[in-house]
N, C-alpha and C positions, 0 to 999 in steps of 0.2 A: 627321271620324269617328274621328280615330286619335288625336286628344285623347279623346273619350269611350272608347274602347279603355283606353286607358291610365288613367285616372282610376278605373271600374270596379274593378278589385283594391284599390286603394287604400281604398276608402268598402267593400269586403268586409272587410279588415284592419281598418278603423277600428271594425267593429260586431261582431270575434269575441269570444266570450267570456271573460273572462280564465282565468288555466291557475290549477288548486288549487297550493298551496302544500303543502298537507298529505297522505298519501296515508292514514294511520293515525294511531290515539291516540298512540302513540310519536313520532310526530314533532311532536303537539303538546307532550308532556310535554317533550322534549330543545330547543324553542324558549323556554321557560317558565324551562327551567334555562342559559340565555343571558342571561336579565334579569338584569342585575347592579343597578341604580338605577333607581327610577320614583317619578314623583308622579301623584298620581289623587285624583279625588272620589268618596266609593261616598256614595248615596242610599239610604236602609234607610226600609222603611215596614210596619211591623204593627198587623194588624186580629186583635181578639178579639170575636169574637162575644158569645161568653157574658157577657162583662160591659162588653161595646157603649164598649169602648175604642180609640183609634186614636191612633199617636205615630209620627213620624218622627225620624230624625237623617240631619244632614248631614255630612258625615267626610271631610276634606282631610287627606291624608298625603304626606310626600315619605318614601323607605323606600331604603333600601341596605343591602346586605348586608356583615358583619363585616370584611371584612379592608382594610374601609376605616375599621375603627369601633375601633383597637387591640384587634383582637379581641375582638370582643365577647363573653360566653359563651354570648349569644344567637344569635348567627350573624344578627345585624340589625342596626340602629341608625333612628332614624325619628322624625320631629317630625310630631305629628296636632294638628288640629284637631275638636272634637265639640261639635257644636251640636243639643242635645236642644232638639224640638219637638214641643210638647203645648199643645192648646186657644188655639193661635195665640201662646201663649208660647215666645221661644227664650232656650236659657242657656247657652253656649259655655265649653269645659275646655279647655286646651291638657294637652299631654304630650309628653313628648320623651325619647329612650333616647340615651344614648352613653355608651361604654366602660364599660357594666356600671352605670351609675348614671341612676336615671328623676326627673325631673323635672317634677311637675305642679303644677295648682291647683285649689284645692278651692271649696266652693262659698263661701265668705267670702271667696275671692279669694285667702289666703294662696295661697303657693308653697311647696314644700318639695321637697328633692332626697333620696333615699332610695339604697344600694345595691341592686341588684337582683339575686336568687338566682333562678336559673330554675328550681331544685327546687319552687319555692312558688309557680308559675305553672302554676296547672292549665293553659292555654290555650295555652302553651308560646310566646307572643310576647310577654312581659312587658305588652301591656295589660291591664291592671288591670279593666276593665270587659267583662262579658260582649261587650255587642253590640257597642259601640266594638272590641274584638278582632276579631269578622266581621268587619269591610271590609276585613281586611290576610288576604287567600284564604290559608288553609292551603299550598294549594298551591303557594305561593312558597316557604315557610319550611320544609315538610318533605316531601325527596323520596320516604318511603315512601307519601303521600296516594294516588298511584295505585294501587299493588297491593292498599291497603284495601279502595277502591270495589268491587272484583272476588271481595277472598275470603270472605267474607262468606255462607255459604248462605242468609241467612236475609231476603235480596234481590234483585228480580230488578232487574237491570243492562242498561240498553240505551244503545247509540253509535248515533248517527244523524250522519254525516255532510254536511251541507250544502254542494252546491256554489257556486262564487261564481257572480252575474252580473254585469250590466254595472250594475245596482243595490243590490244587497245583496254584503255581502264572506261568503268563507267561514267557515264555523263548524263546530264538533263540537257537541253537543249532549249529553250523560251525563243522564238521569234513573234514580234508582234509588227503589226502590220498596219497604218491607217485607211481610215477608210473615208473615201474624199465624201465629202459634203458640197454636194450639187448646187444647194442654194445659196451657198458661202459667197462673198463680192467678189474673192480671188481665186473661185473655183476655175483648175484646167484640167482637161482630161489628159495629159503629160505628167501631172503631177503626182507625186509617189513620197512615200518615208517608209521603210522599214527598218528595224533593228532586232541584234541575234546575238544572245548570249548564251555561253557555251561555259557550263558550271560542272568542273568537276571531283567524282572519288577521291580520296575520299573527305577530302575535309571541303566541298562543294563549291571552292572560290573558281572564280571563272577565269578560263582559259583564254578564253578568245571572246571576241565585241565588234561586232561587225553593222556598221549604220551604213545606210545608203538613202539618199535624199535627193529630191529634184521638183524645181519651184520653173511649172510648166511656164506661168506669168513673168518669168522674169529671167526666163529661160539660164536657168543657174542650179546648178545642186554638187555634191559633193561623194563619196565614196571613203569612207573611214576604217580602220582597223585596228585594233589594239588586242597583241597577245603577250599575254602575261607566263611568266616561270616565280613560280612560289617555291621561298626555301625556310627555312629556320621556324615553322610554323609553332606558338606558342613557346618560342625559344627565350625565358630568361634575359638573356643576354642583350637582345634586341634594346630592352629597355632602357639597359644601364647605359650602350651605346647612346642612345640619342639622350640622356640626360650628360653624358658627359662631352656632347658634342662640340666641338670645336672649328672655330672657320677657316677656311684654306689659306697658307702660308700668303698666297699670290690678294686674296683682300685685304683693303686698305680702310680706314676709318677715314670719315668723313671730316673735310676740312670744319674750321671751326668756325661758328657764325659771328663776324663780328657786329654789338649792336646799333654802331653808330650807321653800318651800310644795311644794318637787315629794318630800320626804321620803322619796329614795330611790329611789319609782314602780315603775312595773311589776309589783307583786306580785299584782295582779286583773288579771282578764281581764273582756272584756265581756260576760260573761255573767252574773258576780257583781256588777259595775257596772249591771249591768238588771235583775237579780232584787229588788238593794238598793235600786234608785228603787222598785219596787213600793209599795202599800199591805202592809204586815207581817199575818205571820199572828198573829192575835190581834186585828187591829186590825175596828174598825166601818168594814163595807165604806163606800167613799166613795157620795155621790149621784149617782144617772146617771138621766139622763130622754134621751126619744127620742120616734119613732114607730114602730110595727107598721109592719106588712105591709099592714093597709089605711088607713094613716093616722092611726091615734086613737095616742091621745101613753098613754105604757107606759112603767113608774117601774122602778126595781129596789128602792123603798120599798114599791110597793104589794105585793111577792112577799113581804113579814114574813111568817114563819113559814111557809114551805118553805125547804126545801132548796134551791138555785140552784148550778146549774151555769153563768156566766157564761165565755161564747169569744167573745173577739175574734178576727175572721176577715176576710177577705176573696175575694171568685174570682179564682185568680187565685194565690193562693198554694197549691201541691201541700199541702204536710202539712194546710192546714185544710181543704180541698176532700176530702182525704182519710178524716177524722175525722169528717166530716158523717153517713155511714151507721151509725157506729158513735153517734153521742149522737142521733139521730133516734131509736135503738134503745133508745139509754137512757129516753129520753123516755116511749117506748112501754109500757117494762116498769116504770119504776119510779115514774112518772105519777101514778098512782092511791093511791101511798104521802105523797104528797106533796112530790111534787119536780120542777123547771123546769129544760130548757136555755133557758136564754136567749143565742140569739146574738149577737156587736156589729159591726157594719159602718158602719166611719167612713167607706166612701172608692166603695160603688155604692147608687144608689137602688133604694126598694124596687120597684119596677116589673120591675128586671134581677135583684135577687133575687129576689121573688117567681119570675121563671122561669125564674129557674134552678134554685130548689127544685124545682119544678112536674115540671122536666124530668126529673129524676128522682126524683119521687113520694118526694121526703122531706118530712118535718113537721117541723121543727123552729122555734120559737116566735125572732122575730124581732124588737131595738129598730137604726133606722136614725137614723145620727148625721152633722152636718153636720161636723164634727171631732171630736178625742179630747179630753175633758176634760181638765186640766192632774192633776186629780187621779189619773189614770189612766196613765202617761209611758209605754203601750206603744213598746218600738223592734222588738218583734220577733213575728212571729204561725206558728202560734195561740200567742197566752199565755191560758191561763184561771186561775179563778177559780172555791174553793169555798167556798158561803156559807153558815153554821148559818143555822137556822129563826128564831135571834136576830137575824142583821143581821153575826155577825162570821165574817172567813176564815176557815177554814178551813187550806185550803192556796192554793198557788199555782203554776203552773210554764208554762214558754216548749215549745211543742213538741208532737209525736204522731207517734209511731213504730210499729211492728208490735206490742209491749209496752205501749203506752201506755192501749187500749183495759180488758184484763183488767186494770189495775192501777186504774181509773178506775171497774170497778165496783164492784171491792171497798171502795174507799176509799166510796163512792155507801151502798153495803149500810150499811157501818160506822155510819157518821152520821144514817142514816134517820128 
């Protein structure tokens, strides 16, 4: 009996509940700011609706902070892995930061090493790539991230605290939420942002990030997710790796520039190098065949003799998504004068355009293409295209801005 006595407490002790770690947000943030080195895998997976796309990356990074990195001006240094996956195809980048010079490889496989200027890093951790940037949390790299989340009127902000059990560890939990502004120009009551960070025990880096977005106006949003697995937390080693980092067997150095063809360089930028691949204005627009909207095959031949407004677009891209109400409008008013938008979408079928016009009740006349003709070198959307009633451009230009509309009638009027 006085064996069971005594066993008793023991098997109460062994099933209590473990004790929090955390009592408040501040002791996660002051945990967060104790990471000195970590390596981790963040999993990122986006879902668009609107143009019934789905792409994941997978992103292995080892990351330390500068004053192991000779100072970096970064206040980081870090060698990632980015493995973009789409339609079961994967295509892996490496990248690598130390002492102020980034290191990656492109999609030809070259390698090239660059100085790196953090003024020229919107994203403020020198990755070069929007989403490949997410997996390395803000919240490592800069410790204003918390008082953002709070000042903010124009979000409501909520902590939920989770306690641990003997199966789940503890967690904070931040979802912030906006809050639409009625009087805004591009206020829609469809329209939503929320995002949810899931930070946990014990060393408070976040687990999971979940964004969900939706631009009532322009009938487009997205659905995000990145979860993260932390390993080697203030491990040593971390450091010495990505100072000894080296490039993958399979990249190549970059051919050599000889100077009698490189004649100086630099004097274009890429936007003169893309206007200049264009068809010239003056020139007889190129051939373009396709199919509508329900299928029957639709020439930019058979439009001789109207006017053609020719936008390469896609969903998916803001300024073209943007520009749809306004040449819909075009379409409407100046129609009957003898004039076409014709839109071009190399890259969603008509099925997902047709509803996503549908959705919001624009008309605008539609050729779907299986790729871009060569005749065509679009790099950048919307670019359009204005074509006499003859067959020859008009004009041309990359873009659609708040300006771009009233300048696009006039021009329309002019030529009629």
């Amino acid at each position: 009996m006085n064996r069971i006595l005594l066993f008793a407490p023991l098997a109460l002790l062994a099933c209590s509940q473990p004790e929090p770690v955390f009592t408040d947000a501040n002791d996660v943030r002051e945990a967060i700011m104790q990471v000195e080195n970590v390596q981790f895998q963040a999993l990122m997976n986006n879902d668009v609706e609107a143009s019934n796309s789905h792409w994941s990356r997978d992103i292995s990074m080892q990351w330390v902070r500068s004053h192991t990195a000779n100072d970096s001006a970064f206040d980081m240094a870090w060698n990632l892995k980015d493995a973009f996956i789409e339609d079961g195809d994967t295509t892996a980048y490496w990248s690598h930061l130390w002492a102020n010079e980034v290191t990656h490889t492109q999609r030809d496989s070259t390698i090239l090493t660059d100085p790196m200027d953090p003024e020229q890093q919107s994203n403020g951790n020198g990755i070069g790539n929007y989403y490949a940037s997410l997996s390395l949390p803000t919240i490592l790299t800069d410790s204003t991230w918390w008082a953002e989340q709070v000042s903010d009127s124009l979000h409501d902000v909520l902590w939920e605290h989770v306690l641990p059990t003997r199966s789940t560890p503890e967690q904070f939990i931040l979802t912030r939420t906006s809050i639409p502004d009625s009087t805004a120009e591009d206020f829609h009551p469809d329209s939503k942002d929320s995002k949810r960070w899931v930070l946990q025990a014990p060393h408070g880096l976040p687990v999971r990030w979940e964004e969900s977005w939706y631009r009532g106006d322009m009938g487009y949003g997205s659905d995000m997710t990145i979860d993260w697995t932390w390993e080697g937390v203030n491990d040593p080693a971390i450091a010495e790796a990505i100072s000894n980092w080296t490039a993958p067997e399979w990249a190549k150095e970059p051919a050599p520039v000889d100077p009698a063809v490189a004649g100086g360089g630099g004097s274009k930028n890429w936007f003169e190098e893309a206007m200049e691949s264009l068809p010239a204005i003056g020139d007889q627009a190129p051939v373009l065949t396709g199919l509508n909207l329900d299928g029957e095959s639709v020439s930019l031949e058979a439009l001789n003799g109207q006017l053609v407004y020719l936008d390469f677009w896609y969903i998916g891209c803001g300024p073209c998504m943007r520009a749809l109400p306004h040449l819909a409008g075009m379409q409407e008013e100046f129609g009957p004068e003898g004039f076409t938008v014709l839109g071009v979408n190399p890259f969603q079928d008509a099925k997902t355009v047709k509803r996503y016009l549908d959705r919001r009740e624009l008309d605008v006349p539609q050729v779907i293409l299986d790729s871009l003709p060569t005749e065509y070198p679009i790099v950048a959307y919307p670019t359009w295209f204005l074509i006499g009633r003859d067959g020859q451009i008009i004009d041309r230009n990359m873009g659609y801005d708040e300006d771009t509309g009233a300048f696009l009638d006039s021009l329309v009027q002019v030529n009629l």
